[in-house]
N, C-alpha and C positions, 0 to 999 in steps of 0.2 A: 504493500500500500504506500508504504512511505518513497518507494525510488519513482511509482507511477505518480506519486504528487510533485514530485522532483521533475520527473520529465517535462508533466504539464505548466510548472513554476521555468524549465528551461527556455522551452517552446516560446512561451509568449515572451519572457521576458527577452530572450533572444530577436525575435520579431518585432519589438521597438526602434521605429524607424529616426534615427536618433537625427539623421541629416535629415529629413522631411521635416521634423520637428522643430531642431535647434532653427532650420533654414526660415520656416515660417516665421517661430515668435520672435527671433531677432532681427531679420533680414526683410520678413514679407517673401521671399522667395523659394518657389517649390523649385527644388533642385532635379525632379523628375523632367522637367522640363524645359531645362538648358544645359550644357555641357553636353558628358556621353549619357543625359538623363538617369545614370545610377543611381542611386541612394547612399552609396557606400563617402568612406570618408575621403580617398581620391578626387570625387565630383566635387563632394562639398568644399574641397580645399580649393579648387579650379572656381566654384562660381560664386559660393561665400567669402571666398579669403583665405590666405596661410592659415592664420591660428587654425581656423575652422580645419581644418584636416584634423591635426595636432587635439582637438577639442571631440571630434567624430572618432578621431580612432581611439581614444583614451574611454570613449563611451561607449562604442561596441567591445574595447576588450572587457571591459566591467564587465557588460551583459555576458558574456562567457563567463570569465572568472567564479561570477556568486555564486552561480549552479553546482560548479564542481568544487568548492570551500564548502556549500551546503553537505553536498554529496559524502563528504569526505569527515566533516562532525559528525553526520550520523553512522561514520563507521562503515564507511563501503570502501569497496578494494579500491586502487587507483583507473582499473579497466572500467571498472564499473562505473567510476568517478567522470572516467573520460567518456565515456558512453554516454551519459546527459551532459558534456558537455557538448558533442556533437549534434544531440539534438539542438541546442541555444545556436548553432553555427547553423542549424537547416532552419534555425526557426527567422534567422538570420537573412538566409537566403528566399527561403521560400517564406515571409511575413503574412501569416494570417489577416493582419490591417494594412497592407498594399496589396490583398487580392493574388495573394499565393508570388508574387515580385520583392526582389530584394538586392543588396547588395550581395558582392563575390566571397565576404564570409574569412576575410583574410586578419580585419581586425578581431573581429572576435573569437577566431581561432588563435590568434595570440593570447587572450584570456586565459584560454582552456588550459594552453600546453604549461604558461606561466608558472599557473598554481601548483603543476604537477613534475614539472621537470624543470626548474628557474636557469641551471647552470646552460640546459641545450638552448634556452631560448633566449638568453644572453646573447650566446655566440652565433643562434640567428638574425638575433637584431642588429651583430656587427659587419654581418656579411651583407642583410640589408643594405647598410645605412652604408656600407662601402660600393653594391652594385648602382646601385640609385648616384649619389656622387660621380662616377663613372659614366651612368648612361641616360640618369634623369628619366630613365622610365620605373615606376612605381610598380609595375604588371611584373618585370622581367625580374627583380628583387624580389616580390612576393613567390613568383613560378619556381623559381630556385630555391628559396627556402623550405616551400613545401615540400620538394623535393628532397634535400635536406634534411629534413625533420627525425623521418625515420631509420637513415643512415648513421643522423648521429646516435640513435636511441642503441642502433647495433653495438656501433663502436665504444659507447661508453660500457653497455652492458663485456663487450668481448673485452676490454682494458680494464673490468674491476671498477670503473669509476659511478655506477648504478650497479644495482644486485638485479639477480635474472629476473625477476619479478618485475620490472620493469620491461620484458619483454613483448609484454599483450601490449603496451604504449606503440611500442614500435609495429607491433603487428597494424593495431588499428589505426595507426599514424601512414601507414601504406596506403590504406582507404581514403583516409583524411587527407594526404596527399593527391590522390587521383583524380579525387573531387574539386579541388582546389586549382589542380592544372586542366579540369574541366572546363570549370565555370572562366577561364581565361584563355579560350581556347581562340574566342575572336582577338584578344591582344595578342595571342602566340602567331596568328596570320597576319595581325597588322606589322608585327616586328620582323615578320619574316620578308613582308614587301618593304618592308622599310618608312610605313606610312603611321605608326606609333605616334599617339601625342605624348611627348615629353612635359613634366610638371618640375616647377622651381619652390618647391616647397622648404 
């Protein structure tokens, strides 16, 4: 009872269109409808403004993080933990209050992985924050890390630096990968023709 309360507590909470929101009450501007009309915190930095990135992605990783800190006081495994977080990342994606549309789920998969693995997602926010500097595209930084993700979950588990129990992270970090370079499959073609918008965030 308590993890399907958790799921449904991820769902929505995950599903709060934090750009649509912030974009309205501060701005007057629905952000669905300028730029590449996302939701996500990319758009909103393009048509609200710098901070506004910085402010959207800081609030979709919340909306991941809660679910899986909740998940995790009541005493559930870490897999288990990650498992409603992924739903806050579909509830993300696929939002209930924009008619099953959403953002690409990159912020608030940083949330999830946060709470649960801090040392890997350090050093994805470095490789980030180093691809992005280099190519100024936000897609191409995201695509790699997710990819990322669960190589590093290997590698710490094979070097002793995580115990094998962290292994199911990695497993369903493969999924959570795939998904991720899914949902970015139209920037993986824009990048490939070379017709990419670049952001100066």
């Amino acid at each position: 009872m308590i993890v399907l309360i958790l799921i449904i507590i991820a769902y929505l909470l995950g599903g709060l269109p934090t750009a649509l929101i912030l974009g309205k009450t501060f701005k007057g501007i629905d952000v669905r409808e300028q730029g590449s009309k996302n939701s996500g915190a990319t758009n909103a930095g393009r048509v609200l403004g710098k901070k506004w990135f910085y402010i959207v992605m800081i609030c979709d990783a919340i909306k991941g993080a809660i679910p899986v800190i909740l998940a995790l006081l009541f005493g559930m495994s870490d897999m288990v933990a990650l498992g409603i977080g992924v739903v806050a990342i579909l509830g993300h994606t696929y939002s209930i209050y924009l008619k099953f549309k959403g953002g690409k789920g990159v912020a608030t998969s940083l949330g999830v992985i946060i709470v649960l693995v801090p040392l890997v997602t350090i050093i994805l926010l470095i490789v980030f924050v180093l691809i992005y500097k280099i190519s100024n595209f936000v897609s191409l930084g995201s695509i790699v890390c997710a990819i990322l993700f669960p190589i590093l979950i290997f590698l710490f588990v094979i070097f002793r630096v995580y115990d094998p129990s962290k292994l199911s992270i990695g497993f369903i970090g493969i999924i959570l990968a795939a998904y991720i370079v899914y949902k970015h499959r139209s920037n993986i073609t824009r990048i490939i023709n070379g017709n990419e918008n670049k952001t100066h965030f």
